[in-house]
N, C-alpha and C positions, 0 to 999 in steps of 0.2 A: 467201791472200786475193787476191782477182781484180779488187778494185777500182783505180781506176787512181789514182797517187799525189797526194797532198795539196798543192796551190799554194800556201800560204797567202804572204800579204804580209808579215806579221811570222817572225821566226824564233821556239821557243820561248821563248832568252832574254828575248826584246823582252816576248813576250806575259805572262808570269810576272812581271817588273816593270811592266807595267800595272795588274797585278791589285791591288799593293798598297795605293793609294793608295785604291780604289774598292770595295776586296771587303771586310767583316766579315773579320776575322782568327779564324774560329772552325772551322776548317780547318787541319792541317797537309800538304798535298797533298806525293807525291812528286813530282820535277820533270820530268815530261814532261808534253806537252799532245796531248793524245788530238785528232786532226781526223776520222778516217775509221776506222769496223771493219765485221769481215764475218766469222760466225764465233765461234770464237775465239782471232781476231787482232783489234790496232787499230794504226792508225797513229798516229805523230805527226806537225806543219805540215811538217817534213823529211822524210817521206817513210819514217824506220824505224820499223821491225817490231817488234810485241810479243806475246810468248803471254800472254791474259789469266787469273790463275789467281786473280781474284777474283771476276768477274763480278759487279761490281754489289754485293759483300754480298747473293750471290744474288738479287738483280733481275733480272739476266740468266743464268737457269739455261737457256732455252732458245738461249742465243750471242747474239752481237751481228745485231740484223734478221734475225730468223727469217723466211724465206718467206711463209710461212702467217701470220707476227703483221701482218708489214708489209703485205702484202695484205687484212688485214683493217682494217686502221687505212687503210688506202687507200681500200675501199672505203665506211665509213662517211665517210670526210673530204667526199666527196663526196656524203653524202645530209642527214645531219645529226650537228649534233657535241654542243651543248648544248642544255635544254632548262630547266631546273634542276628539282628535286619539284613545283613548283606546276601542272608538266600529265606526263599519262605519254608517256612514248617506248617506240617498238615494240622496242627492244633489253632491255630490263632485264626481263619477265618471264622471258623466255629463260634470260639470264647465270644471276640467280637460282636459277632452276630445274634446273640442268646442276649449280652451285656446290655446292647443298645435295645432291641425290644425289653427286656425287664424294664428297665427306665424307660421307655417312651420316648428314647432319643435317637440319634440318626448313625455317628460315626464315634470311634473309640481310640483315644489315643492309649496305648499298655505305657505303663511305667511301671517303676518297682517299689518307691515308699510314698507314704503320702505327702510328706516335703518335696519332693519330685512333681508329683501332680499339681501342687500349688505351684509352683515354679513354672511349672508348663503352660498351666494355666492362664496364668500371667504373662507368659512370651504370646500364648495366641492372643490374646485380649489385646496385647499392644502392637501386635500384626495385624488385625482386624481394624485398629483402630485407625492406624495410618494406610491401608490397603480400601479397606469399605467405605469407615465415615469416613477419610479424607482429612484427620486430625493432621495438622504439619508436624514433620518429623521430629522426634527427640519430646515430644511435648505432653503426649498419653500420660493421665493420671487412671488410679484405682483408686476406687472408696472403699473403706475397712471401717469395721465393727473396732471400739474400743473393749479392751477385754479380749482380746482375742487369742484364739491359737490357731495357727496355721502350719507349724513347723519351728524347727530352728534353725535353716541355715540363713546367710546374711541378707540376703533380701527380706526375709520372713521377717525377722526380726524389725530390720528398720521401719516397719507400719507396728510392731509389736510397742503396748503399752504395759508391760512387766518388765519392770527395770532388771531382774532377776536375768531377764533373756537380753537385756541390749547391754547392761553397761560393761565399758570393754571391748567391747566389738565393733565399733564405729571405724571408719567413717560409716554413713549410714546410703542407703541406697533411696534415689528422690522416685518423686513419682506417685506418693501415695497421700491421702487425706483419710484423715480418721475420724468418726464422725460418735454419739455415743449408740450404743447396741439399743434396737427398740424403740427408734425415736426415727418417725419416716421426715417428721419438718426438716429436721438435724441433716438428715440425708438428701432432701431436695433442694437443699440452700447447698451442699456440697457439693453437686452436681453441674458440670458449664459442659461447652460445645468440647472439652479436652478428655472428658469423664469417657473411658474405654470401657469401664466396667465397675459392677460394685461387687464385691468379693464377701460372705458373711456364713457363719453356722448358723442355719435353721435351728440350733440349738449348741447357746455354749456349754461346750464339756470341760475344759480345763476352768472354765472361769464359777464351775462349780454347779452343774446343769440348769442352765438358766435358760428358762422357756418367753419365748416372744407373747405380748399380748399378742389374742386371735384375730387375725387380720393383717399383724403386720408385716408377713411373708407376701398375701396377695397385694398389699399396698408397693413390698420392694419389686416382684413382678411388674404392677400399673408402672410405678414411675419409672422403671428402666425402660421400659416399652414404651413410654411417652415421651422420650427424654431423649432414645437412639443410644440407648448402653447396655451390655451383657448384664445379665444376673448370671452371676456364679455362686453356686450353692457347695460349700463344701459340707460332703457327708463321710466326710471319711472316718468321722464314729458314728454318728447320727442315723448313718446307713444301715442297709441290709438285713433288716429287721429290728432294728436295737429295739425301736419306738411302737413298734407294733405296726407298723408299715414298712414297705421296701425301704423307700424312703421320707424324710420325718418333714419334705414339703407336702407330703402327698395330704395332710393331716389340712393342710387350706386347699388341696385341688391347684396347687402350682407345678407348672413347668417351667423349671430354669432354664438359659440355655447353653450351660457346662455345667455339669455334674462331675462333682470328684469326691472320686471312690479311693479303699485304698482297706487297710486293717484287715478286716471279716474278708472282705475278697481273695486275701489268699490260706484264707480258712485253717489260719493258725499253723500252717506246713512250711510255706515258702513267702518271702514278699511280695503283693502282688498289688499295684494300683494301677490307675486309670481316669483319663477326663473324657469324659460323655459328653456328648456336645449335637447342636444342632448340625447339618452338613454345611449349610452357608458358613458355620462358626470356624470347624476346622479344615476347610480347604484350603484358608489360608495358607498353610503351612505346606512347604514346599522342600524337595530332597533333597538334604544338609542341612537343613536350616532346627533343625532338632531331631535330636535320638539319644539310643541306650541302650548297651550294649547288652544287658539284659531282659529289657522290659517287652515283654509278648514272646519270652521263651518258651519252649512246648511245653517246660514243665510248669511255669507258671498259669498256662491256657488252659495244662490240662486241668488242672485245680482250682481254676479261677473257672472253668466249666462246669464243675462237679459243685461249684457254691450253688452259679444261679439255676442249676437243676434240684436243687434243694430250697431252694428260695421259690422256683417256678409254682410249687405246689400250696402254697401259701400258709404252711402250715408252723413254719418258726415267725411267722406275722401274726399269724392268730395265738398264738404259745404265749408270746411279748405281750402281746393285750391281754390275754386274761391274767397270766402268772403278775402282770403290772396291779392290775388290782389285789391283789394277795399284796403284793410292796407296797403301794400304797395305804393299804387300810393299819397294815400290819405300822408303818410308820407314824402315821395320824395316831394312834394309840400310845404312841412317844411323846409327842407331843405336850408339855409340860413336867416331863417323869426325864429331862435330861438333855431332850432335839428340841431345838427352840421354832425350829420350822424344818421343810426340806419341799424339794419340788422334784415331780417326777413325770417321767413320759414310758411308758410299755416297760422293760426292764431298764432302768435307767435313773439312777436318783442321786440328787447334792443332796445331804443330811447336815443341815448348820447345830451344831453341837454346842451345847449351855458352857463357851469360855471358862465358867467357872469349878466345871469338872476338868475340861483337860483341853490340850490342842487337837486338831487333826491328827498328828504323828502320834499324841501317848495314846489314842480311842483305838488308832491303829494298831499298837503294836500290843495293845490290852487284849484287842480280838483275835492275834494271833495267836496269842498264848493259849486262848482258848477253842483255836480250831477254826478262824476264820478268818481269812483274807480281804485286807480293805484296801482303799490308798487315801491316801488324805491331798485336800489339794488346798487351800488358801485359807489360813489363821485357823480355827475349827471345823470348817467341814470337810466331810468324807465321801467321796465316791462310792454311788453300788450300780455293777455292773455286770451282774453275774452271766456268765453262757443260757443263751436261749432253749438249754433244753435240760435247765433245773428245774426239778420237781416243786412241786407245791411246800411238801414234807420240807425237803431243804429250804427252803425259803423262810418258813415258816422257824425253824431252825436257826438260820442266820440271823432274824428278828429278834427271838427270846435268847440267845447269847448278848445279840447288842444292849439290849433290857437289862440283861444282868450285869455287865461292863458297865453300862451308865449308872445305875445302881450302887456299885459298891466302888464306884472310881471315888 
């Protein structure tokens, strides 16, 4: 990293005990405070070094202030930024229209997080449902992945099987059936003439990257197609190259028909999300009947244009496939020396860590110590999700720290 060091006035201690009194406690951050990155590196107010090997929960798949992003967030800053839907701006037929060819799909709804596009999602599904199949009103179910993450606001949650995310927050919102993750029988018994849609990650990331037997993506395609119900694919990490593909259906040769984007798409500057949808899917939708007074702002279009012109060349597709084999081999070689297993797709990996050395959170904050950014997500494992445009060298790097962490924990 070339940027020059972080002055800040507070030290981190001081900063992290300010936060208490004033921040929601709905957070549990590790304890560095990030001032300056480039790359991917970040600094902390002190001035040391970190390899980032989460990037954002892939928001930052293309590193911290890509060139090309920040130049284009640059240049809209200066023309115009917001405008809201009530008039058009020159940036958003563009984005659009770039968005849905890179996917292979038709029309694009903008929104700005990706609990937003799951929620949207879910209102066309149940438009569609009572509009096209002719479900009687008030009656549309979804089918959901147990394990899942789709967000946290209250609809999310009530299909959500983490008690961590529901208790508390009930009543709960009806409508949904949960079925287990990877299981098509599970799914087809789940399924009646009320089923609008099935909703699922091509790959669970919160539940600790857990990859589908092959096959079971073109199976949840066949039976939706067979059945008269949407597949909605969320990629709202799984996307945009994480997997070594645009997208991590592309790995069976599926087309869903909503695609929801969201993280990488606003390339780590601005929030930027989005459901991709077939045209039959979202015509449904009719003026009033949903919007956002942000979502498909020039400045989010413009940045959300400058991803898939960087995606268009396929070259952070290819970057994730090969740099994925360096992660993977590199892990495989843990494998009884500490990781009791892990499973990985292009940059992308759960690391289940030997209980007996530590949890998720101590392996976590072992590697910060030593220079390297993780996040831990359930009992022992750890997320690696580093920026699509880390080097070999770094990788390699983040490997032999983890080796010495498990080693001497």
């Amino acid at each position: 990293m070339t940027v020059a060091p972080s002055r800040s006035l507070r030290s981190s201690a001081e900063l992290i005990r300010a936060e208490e009194p004033v921040l929601a406690h709905n957070y549990h951050p590790l304890p560095v405070v990030v001032a300056r990155a480039e790359g991917a590196w970040v600094e902390d107010v002190e001035g040391r070094r970190y390899l980032d090997m989460l990037a954002g929960y892939s928001a930052l798949n293309f590193g911290h202030r890509h060139p090309a992003l920040i130049e284009a967030a640059h240049r809209q800053l200066d023309q115009l930024t917001l405008t809201s839907r009530a008039f058009h701006n020159d940036r958003l037929a563009g984005f659009a229209e770039s968005l849905a060819r890179l996917t292979g799909l038709d029309m694009v709804l903008p929104m700005n997080t990706g609990a937003e596009a799951v929620e949207s999602a879910i209102k066309v599904a149940r438009k569609w449902a009572y509009d096209v199949k002719g479900v009687p009103a008030d009656r549309a179910t979804v089918v959901v992945a147990a394990d899942n993450f789709h967000g946290r606001t209250t609809t999310i949650v009530s299909f959500s099987t983490d008690e961590s995310a529901r208790a508390g927050f009930g009543p709960f919102t009806p409508g949904f059936r949960v079925v287990p993750y990877n299981d098509l029988a599970a799914l087809e018994a789940a399924i009646d003439e009320t089923t609008a849609a099935v909703l699922i990650e091509p790959i669970q990331g919160e539940a600790g990257v857990v990859i589908p037997d092959d096959g079971y993506l073109r199976g949840v395609r066949e039976l939706t197609r067979r059945t008269g119900c949407l597949f909605i694919a969320d990629e709202i990490q799984s996307g945009l190259g994480r997997t070594g593909r645009t997208l991590a259906v592309e790995h069976e040769g599926v087309v869903p028909d909503m695609v929801l984007l969201g993280k990488a798409l606003g390339g780590g500057i601005v929030p930027v999300s989005a459901v991709v949808a077939r045209r039959e899917v979202l015509q449904v939708l009719r003026p009033g009947e949903h919007g956002s007074t942000f979502g498909g702002n020039p400045l989010a279009a413009a940045v959300g244009s400058a991803v898939v012109e960087l995606l268009e060349t396929g070259e952070f597709q290819r970057r994730a496939e090969e740099a994925g084999v360096v992660l993977r081999d590199g892990l495989a070689a843990l494998v009884g020396k500490g990781v009791q297993g892990f499973r990985a797709r292009g940059l992308w990996a759960g690391v289940d860590i030997d209980p007996a050395i530590g949890t998720g959170r101590e392996i976590s904050e072992s590697l910060m110590r030593e220079g390297i950014l993780v996040k831990d997500t359930h009992g022992s494992t750890i997320r690696l999700a580093p920026p699509l445009t880390i080097t070999n060298e770094e990788l390699r790097t983040a490997l032999g720290t983890l080796e010495t962490v498990l080693r001497t924990a």
